[in-house]
Backbone atoms as SQL, in Angstrom:
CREATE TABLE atoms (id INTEGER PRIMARY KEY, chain TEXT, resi INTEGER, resn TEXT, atom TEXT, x REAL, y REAL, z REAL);
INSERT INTO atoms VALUES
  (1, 'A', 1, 'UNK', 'N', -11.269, 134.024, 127.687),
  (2, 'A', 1, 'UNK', 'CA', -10.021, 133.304, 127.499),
  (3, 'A', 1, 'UNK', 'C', -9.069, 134.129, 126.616),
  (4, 'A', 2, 'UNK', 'N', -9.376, 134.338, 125.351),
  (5, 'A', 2, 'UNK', 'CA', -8.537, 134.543, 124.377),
  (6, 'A', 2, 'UNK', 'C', -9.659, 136.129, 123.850),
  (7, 'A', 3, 'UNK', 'N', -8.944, 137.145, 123.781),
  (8, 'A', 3, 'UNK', 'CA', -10.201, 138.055, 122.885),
  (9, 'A', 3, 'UNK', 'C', -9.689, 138.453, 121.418),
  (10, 'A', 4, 'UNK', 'N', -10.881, 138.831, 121.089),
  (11, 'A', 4, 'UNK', 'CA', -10.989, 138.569, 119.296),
  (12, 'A', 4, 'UNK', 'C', -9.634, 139.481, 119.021),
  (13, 'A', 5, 'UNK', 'N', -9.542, 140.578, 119.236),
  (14, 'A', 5, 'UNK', 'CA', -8.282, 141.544, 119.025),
  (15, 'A', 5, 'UNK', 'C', -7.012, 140.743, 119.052),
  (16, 'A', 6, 'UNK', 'N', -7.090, 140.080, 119.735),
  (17, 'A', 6, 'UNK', 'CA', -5.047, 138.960, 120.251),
  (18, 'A', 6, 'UNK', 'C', -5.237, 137.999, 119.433),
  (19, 'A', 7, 'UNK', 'N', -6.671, 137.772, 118.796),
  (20, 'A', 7, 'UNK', 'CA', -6.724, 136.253, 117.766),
  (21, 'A', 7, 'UNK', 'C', -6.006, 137.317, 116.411),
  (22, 'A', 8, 'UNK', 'N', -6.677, 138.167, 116.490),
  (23, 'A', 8, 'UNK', 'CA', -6.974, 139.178, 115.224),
  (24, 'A', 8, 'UNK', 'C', -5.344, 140.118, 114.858),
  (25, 'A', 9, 'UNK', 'N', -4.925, 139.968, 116.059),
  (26, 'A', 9, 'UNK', 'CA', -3.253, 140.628, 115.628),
  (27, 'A', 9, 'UNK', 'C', -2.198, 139.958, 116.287),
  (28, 'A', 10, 'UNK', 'N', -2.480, 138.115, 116.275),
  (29, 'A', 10, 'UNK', 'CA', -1.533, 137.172, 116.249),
  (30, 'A', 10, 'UNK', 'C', -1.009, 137.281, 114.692),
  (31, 'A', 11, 'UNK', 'N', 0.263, 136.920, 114.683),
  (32, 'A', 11, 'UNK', 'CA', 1.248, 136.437, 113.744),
  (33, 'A', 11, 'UNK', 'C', 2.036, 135.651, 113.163),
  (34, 'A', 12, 'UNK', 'N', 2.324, 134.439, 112.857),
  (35, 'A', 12, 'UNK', 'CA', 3.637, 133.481, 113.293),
  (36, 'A', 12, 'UNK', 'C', 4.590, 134.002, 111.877),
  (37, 'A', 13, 'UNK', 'N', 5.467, 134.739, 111.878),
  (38, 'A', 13, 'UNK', 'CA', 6.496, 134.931, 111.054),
  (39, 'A', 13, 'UNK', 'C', 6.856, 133.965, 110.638),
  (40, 'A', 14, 'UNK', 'N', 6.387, 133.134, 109.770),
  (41, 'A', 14, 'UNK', 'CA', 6.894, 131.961, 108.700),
  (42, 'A', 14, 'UNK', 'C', 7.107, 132.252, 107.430),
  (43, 'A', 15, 'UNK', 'N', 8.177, 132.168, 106.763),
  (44, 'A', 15, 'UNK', 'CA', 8.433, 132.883, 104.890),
  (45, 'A', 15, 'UNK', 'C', 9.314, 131.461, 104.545),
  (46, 'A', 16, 'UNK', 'N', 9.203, 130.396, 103.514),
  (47, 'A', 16, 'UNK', 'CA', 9.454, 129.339, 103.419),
  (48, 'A', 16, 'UNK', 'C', 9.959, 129.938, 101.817),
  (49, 'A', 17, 'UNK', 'N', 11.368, 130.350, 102.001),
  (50, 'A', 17, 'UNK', 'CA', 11.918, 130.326, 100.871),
  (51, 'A', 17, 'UNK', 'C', 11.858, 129.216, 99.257),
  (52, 'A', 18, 'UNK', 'N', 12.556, 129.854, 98.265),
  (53, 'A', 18, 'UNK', 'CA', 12.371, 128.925, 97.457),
  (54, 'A', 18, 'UNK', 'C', 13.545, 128.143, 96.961),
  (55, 'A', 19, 'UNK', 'N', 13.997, 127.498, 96.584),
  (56, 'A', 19, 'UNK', 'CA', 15.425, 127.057, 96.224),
  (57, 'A', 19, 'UNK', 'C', 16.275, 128.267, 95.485),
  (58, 'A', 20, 'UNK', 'N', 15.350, 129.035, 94.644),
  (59, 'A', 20, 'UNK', 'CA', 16.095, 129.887, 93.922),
  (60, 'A', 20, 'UNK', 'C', 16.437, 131.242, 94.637),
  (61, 'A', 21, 'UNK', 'N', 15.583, 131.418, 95.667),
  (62, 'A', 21, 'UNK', 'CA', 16.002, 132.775, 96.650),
  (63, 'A', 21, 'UNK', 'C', 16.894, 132.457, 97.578),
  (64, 'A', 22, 'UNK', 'N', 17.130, 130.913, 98.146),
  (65, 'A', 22, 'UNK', 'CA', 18.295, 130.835, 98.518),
  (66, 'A', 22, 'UNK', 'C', 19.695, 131.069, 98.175),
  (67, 'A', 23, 'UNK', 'N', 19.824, 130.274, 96.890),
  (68, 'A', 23, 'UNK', 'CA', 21.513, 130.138, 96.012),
  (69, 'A', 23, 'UNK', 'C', 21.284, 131.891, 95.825),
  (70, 'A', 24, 'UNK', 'N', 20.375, 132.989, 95.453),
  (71, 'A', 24, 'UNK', 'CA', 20.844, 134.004, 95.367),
  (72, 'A', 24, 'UNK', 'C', 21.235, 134.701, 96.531),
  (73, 'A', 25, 'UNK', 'N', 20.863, 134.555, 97.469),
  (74, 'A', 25, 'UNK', 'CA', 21.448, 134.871, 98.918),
  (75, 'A', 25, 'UNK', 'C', 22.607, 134.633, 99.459),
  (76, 'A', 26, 'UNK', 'N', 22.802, 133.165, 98.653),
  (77, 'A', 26, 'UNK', 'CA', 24.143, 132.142, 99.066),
  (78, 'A', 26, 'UNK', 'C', 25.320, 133.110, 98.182),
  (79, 'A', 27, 'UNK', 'N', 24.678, 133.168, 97.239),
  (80, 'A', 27, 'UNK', 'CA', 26.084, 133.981, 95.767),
  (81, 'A', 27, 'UNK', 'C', 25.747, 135.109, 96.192),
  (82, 'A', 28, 'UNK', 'N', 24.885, 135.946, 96.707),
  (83, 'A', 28, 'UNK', 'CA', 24.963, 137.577, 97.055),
  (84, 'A', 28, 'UNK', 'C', 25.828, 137.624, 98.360),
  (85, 'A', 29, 'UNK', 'N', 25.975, 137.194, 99.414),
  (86, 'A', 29, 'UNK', 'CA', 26.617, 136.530, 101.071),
  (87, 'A', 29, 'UNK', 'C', 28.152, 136.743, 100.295),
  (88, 'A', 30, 'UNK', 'N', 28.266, 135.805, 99.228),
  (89, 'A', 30, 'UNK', 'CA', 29.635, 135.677, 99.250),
  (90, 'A', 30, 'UNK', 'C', 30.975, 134.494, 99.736),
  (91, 'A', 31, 'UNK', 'N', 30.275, 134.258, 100.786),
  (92, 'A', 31, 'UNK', 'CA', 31.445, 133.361, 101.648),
  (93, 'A', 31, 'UNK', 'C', 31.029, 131.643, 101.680),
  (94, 'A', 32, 'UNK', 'N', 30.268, 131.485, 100.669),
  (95, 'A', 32, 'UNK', 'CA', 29.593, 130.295, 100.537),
  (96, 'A', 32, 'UNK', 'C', 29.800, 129.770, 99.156),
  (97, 'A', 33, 'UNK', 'N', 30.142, 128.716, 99.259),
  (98, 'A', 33, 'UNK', 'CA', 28.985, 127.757, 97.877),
  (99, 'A', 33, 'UNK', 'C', 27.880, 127.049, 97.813),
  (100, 'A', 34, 'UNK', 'N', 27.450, 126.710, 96.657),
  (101, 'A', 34, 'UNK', 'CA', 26.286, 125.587, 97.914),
  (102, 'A', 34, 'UNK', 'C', 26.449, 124.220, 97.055),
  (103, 'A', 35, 'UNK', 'N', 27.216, 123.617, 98.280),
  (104, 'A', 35, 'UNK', 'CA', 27.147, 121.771, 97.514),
  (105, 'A', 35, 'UNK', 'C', 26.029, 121.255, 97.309),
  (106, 'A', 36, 'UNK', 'N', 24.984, 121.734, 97.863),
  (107, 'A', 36, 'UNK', 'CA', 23.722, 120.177, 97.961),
  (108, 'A', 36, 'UNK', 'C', 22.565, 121.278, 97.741),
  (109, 'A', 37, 'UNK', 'N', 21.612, 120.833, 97.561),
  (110, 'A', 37, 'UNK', 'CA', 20.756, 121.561, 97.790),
  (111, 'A', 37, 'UNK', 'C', 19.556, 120.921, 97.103),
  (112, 'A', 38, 'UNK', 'N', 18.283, 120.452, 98.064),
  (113, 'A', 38, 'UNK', 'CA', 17.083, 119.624, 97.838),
  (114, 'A', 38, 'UNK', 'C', 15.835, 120.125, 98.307),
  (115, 'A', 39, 'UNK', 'N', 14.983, 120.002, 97.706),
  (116, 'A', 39, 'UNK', 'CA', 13.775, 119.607, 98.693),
  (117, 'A', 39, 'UNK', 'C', 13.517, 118.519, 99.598),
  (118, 'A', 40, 'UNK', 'N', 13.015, 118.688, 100.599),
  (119, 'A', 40, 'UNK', 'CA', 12.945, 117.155, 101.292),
  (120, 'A', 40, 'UNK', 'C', 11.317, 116.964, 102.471),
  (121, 'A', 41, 'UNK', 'N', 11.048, 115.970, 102.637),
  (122, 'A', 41, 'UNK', 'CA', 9.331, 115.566, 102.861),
  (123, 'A', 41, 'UNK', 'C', 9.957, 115.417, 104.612),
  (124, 'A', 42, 'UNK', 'N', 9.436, 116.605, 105.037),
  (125, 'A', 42, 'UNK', 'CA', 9.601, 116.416, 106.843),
  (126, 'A', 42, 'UNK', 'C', 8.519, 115.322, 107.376),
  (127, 'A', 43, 'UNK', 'N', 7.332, 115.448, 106.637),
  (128, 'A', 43, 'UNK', 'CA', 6.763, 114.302, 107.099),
  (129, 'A', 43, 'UNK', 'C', 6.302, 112.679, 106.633),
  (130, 'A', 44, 'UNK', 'N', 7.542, 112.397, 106.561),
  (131, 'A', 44, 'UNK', 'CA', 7.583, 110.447, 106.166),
  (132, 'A', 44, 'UNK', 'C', 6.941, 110.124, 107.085),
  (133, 'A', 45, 'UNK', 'N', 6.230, 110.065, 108.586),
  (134, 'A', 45, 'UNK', 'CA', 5.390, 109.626, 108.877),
  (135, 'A', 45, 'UNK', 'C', 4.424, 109.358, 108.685),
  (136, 'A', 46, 'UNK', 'N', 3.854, 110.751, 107.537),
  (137, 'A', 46, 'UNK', 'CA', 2.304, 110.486, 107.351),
  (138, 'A', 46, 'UNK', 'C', 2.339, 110.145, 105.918),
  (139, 'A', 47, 'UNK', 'N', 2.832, 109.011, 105.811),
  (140, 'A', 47, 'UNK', 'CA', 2.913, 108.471, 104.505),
  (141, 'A', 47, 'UNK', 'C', 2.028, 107.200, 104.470),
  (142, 'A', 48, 'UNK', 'N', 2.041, 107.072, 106.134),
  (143, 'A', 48, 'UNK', 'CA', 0.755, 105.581, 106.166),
  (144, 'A', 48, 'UNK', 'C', -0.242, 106.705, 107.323),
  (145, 'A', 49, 'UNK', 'N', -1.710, 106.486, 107.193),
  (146, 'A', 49, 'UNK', 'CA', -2.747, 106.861, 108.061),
  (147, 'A', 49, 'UNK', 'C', -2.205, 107.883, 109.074),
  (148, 'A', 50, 'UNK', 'N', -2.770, 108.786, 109.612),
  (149, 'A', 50, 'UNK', 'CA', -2.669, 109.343, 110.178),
  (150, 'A', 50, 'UNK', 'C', -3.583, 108.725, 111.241),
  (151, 'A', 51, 'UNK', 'N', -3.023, 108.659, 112.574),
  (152, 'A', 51, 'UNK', 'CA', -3.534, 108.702, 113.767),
  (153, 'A', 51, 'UNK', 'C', -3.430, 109.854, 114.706),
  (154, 'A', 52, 'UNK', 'N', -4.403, 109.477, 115.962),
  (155, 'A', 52, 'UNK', 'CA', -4.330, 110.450, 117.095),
  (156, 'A', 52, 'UNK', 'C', -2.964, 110.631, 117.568),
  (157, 'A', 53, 'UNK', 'N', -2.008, 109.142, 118.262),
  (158, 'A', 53, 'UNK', 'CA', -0.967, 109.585, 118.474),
  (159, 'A', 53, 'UNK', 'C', -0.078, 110.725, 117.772),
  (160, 'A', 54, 'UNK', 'N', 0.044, 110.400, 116.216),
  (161, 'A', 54, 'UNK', 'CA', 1.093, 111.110, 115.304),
  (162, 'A', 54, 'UNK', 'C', 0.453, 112.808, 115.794),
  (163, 'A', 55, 'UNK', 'N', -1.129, 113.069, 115.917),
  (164, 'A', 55, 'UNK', 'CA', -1.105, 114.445, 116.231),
  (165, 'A', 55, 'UNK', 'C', -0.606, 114.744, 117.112),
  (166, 'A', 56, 'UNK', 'N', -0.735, 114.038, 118.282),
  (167, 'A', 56, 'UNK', 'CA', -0.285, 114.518, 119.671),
  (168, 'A', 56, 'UNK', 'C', 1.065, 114.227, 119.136),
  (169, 'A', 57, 'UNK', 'N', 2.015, 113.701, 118.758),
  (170, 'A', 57, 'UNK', 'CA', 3.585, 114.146, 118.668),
  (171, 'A', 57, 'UNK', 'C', 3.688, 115.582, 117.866),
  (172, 'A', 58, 'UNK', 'N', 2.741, 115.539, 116.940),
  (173, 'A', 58, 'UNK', 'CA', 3.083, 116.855, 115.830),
  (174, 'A', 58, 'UNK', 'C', 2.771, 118.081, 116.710),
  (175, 'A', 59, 'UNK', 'N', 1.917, 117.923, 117.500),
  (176, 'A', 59, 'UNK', 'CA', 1.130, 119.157, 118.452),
  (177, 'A', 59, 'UNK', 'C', 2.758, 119.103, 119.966),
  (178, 'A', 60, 'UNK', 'N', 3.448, 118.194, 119.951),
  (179, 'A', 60, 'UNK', 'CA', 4.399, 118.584, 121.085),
  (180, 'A', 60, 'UNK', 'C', 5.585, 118.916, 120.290),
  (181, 'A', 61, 'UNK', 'N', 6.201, 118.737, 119.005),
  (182, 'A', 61, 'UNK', 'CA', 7.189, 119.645, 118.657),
  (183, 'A', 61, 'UNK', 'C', 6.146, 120.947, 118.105),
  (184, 'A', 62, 'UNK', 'N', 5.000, 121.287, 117.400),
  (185, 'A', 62, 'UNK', 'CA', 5.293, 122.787, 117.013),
  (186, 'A', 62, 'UNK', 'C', 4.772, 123.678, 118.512),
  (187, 'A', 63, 'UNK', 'N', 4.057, 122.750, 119.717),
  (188, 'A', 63, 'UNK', 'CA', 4.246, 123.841, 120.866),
  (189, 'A', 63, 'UNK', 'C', 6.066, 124.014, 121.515),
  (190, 'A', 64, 'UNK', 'N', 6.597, 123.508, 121.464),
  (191, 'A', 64, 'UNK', 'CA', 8.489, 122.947, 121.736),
  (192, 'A', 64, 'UNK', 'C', 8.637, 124.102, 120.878),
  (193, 'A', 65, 'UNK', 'N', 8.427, 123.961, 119.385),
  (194, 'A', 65, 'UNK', 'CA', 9.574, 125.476, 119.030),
  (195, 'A', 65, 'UNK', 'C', 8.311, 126.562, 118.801),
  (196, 'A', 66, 'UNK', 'N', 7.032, 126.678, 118.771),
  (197, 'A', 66, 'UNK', 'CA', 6.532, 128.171, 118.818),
  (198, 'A', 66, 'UNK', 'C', 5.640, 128.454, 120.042),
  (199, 'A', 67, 'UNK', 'N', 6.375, 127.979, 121.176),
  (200, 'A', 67, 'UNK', 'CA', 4.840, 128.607, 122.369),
  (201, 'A', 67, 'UNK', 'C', 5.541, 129.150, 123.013),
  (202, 'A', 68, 'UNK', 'N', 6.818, 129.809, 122.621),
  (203, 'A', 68, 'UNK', 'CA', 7.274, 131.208, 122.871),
  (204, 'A', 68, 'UNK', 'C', 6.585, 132.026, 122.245),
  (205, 'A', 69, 'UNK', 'N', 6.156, 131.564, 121.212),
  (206, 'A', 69, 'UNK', 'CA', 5.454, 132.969, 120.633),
  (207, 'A', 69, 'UNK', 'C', 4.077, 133.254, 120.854),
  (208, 'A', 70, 'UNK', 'N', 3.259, 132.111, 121.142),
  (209, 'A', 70, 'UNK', 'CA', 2.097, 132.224, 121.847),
  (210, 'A', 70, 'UNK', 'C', 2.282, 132.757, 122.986),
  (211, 'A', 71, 'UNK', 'N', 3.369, 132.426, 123.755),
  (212, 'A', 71, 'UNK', 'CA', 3.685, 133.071, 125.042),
  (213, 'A', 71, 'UNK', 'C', 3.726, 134.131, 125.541),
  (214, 'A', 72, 'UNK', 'N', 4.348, 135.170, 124.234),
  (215, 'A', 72, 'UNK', 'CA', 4.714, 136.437, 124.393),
  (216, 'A', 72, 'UNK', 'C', 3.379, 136.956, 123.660),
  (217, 'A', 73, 'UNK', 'N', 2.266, 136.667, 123.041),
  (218, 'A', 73, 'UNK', 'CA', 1.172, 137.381, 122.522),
  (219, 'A', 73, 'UNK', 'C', 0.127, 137.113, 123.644),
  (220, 'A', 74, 'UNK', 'N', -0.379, 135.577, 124.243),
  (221, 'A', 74, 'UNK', 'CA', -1.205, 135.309, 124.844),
  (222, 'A', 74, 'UNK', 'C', -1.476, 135.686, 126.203),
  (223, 'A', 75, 'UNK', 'N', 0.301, 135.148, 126.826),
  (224, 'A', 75, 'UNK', 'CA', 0.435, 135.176, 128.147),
  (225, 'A', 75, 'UNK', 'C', 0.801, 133.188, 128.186),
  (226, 'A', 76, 'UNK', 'N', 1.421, 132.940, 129.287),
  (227, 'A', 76, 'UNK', 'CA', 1.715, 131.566, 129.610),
  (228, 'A', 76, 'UNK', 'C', 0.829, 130.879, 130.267),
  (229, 'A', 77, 'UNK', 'N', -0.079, 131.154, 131.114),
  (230, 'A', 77, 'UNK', 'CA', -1.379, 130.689, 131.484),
  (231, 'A', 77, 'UNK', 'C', -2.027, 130.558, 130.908),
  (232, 'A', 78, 'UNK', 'N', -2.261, 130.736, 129.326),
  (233, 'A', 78, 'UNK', 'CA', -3.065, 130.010, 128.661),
  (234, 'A', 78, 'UNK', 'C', -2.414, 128.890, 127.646),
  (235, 'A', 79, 'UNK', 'N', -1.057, 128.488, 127.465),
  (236, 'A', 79, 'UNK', 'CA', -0.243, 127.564, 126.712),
  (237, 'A', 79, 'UNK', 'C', -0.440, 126.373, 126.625),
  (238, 'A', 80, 'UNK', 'N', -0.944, 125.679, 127.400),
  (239, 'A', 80, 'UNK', 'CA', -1.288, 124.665, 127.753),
  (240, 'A', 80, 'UNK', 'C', -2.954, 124.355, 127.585),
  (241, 'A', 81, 'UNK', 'N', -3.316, 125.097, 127.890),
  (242, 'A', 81, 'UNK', 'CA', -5.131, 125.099, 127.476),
  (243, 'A', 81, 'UNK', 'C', -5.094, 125.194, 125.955),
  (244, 'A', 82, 'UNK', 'N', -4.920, 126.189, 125.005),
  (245, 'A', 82, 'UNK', 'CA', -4.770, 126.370, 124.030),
  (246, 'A', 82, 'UNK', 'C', -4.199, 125.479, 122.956),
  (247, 'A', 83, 'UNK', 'N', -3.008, 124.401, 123.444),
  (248, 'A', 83, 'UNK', 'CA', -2.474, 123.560, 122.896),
  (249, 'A', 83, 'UNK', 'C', -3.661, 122.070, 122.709),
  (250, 'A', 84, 'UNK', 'N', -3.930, 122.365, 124.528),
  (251, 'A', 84, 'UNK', 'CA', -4.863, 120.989, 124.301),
  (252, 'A', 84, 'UNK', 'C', -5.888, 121.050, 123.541),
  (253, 'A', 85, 'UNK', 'N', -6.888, 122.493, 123.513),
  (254, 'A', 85, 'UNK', 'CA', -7.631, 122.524, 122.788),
  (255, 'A', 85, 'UNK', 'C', -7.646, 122.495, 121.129),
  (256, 'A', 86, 'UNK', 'N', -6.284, 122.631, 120.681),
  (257, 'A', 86, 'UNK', 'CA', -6.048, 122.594, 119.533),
  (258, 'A', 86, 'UNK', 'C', -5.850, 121.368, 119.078),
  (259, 'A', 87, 'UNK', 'N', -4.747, 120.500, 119.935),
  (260, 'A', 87, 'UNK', 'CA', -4.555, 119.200, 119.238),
  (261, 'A', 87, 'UNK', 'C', -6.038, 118.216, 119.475),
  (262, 'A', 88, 'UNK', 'N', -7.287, 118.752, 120.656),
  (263, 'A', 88, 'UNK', 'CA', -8.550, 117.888, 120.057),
  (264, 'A', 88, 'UNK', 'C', -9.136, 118.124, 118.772),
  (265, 'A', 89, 'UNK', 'N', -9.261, 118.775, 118.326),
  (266, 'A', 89, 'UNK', 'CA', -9.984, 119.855, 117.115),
  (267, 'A', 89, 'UNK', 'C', -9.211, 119.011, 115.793),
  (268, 'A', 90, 'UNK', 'N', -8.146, 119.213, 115.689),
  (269, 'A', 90, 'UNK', 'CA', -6.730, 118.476, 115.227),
  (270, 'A', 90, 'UNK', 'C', -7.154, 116.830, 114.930),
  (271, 'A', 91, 'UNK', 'N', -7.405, 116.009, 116.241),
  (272, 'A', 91, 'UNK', 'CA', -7.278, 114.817, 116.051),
  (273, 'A', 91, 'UNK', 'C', -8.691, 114.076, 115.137),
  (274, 'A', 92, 'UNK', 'N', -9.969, 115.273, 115.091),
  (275, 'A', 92, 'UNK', 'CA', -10.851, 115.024, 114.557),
  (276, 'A', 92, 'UNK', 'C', -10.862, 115.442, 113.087),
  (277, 'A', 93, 'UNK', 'N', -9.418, 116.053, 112.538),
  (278, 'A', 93, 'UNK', 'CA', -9.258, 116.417, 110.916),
  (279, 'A', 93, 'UNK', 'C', -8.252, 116.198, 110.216),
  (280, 'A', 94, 'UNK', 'N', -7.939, 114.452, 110.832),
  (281, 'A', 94, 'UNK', 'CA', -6.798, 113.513, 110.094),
  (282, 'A', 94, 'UNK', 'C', -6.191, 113.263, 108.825),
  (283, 'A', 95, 'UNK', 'N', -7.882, 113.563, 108.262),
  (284, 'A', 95, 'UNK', 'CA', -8.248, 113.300, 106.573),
  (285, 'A', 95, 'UNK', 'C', -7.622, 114.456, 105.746),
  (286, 'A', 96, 'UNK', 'N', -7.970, 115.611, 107.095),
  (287, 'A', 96, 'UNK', 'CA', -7.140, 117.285, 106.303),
  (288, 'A', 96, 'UNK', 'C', -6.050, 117.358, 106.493),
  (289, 'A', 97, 'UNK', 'N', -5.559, 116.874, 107.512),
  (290, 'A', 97, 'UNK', 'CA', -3.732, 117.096, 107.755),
  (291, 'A', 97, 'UNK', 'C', -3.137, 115.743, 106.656),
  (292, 'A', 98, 'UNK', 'N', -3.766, 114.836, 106.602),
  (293, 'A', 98, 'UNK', 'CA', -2.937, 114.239, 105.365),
  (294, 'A', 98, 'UNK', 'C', -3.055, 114.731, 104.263),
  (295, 'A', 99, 'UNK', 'N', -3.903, 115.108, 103.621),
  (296, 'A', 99, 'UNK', 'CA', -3.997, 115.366, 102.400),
  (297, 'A', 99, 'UNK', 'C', -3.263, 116.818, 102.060),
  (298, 'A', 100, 'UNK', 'N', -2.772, 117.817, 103.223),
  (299, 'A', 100, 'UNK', 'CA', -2.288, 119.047, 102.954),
  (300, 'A', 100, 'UNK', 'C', -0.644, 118.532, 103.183),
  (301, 'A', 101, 'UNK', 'N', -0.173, 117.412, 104.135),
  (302, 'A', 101, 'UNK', 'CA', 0.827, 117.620, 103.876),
  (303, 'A', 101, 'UNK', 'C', 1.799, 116.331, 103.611),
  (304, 'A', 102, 'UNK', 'N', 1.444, 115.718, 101.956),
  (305, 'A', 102, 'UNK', 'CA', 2.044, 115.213, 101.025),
  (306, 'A', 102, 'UNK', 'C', 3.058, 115.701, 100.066),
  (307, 'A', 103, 'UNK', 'N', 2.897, 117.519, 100.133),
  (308, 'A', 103, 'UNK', 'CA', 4.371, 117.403, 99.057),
  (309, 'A', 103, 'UNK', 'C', 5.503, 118.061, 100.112),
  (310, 'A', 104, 'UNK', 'N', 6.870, 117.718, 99.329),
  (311, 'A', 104, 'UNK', 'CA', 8.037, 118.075, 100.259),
  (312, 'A', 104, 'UNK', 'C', 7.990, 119.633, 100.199),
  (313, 'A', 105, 'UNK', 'N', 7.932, 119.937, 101.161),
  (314, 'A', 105, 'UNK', 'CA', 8.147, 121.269, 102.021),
  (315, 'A', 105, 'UNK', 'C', 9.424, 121.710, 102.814),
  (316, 'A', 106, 'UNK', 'N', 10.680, 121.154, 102.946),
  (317, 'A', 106, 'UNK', 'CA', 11.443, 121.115, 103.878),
  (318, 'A', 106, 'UNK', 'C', 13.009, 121.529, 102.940),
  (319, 'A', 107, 'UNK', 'N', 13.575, 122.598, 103.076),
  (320, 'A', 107, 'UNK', 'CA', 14.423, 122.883, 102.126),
  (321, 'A', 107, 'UNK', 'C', 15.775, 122.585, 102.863),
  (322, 'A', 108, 'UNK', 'N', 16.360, 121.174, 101.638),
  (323, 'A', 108, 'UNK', 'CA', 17.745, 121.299, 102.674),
  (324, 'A', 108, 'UNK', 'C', 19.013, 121.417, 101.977),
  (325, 'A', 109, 'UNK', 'N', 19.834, 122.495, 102.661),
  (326, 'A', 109, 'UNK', 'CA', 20.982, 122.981, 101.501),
  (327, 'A', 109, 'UNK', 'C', 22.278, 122.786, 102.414),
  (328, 'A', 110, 'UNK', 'N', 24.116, 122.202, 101.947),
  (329, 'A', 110, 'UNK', 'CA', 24.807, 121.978, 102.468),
  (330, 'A', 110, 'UNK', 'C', 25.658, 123.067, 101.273),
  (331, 'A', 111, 'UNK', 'N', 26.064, 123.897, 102.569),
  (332, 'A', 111, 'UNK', 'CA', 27.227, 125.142, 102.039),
  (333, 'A', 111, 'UNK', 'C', 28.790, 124.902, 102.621),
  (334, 'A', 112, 'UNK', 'N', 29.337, 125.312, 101.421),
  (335, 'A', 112, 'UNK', 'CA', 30.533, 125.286, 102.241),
  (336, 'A', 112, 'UNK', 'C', 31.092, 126.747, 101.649),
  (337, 'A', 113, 'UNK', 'N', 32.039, 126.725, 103.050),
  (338, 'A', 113, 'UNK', 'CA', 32.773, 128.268, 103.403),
  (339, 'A', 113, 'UNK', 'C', 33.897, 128.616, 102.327),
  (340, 'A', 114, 'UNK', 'N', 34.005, 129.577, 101.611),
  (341, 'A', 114, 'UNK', 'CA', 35.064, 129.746, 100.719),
  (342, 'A', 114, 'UNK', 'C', 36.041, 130.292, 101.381);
């Protein structure tokens, strides 16, 4: 299906800035201010139990924005196998996906143009 080498030099380019490397980006840029700027909890759902459904929604937006990138490492004939097999695996470690994602993770900043 999958060989150890394509597990072994997959990637997902994720870098989850910090509030403070933003505003210096924002004041280094120049053409910005920044009015707002928060942390915020993307997942208020799992604030009560986690169920099977909530995985299977969480497992159809992150295949929606990254199975282009599985796409372009794996191949597209396996996108769909790979997903399903993940969100079973997934629906049996409810106890772990709640407990990892309780603090706000979601950085949200409102700039305006100078």
């Amino acid at each position: 299906m999958i060989s150890e080498e394509q597990v072994d030099t997959f990637n997902i380019p994720i870098y989850s800035a910090t509030p403070e490397e933003v505003t210096v980006l924002v004041v280094k840029n120049g053409c910005f201010t920044v009015e707002s700027m928060e942390l915020m909890d993307p997942t208020a759902w799992l604030k009560r139990p986690t169920n099977v459904e909530d995985v299977r929604h969480w497992m159809v937006c992150i295949k929606a924005t990254m199975g282009s990138l599985f796409i372009n490492h794996f191949g597209e004939h396996l996108l769909d196998d790979v997903f399903d097999r993940l969100t079973a695996k997934l629906v049996g470690l409810t106890e772990k996906i709640e407990s990892s994602y309780r603090e706000k993770v979601m950085l949200f900043f409102a700039l305006q143009r100078k």
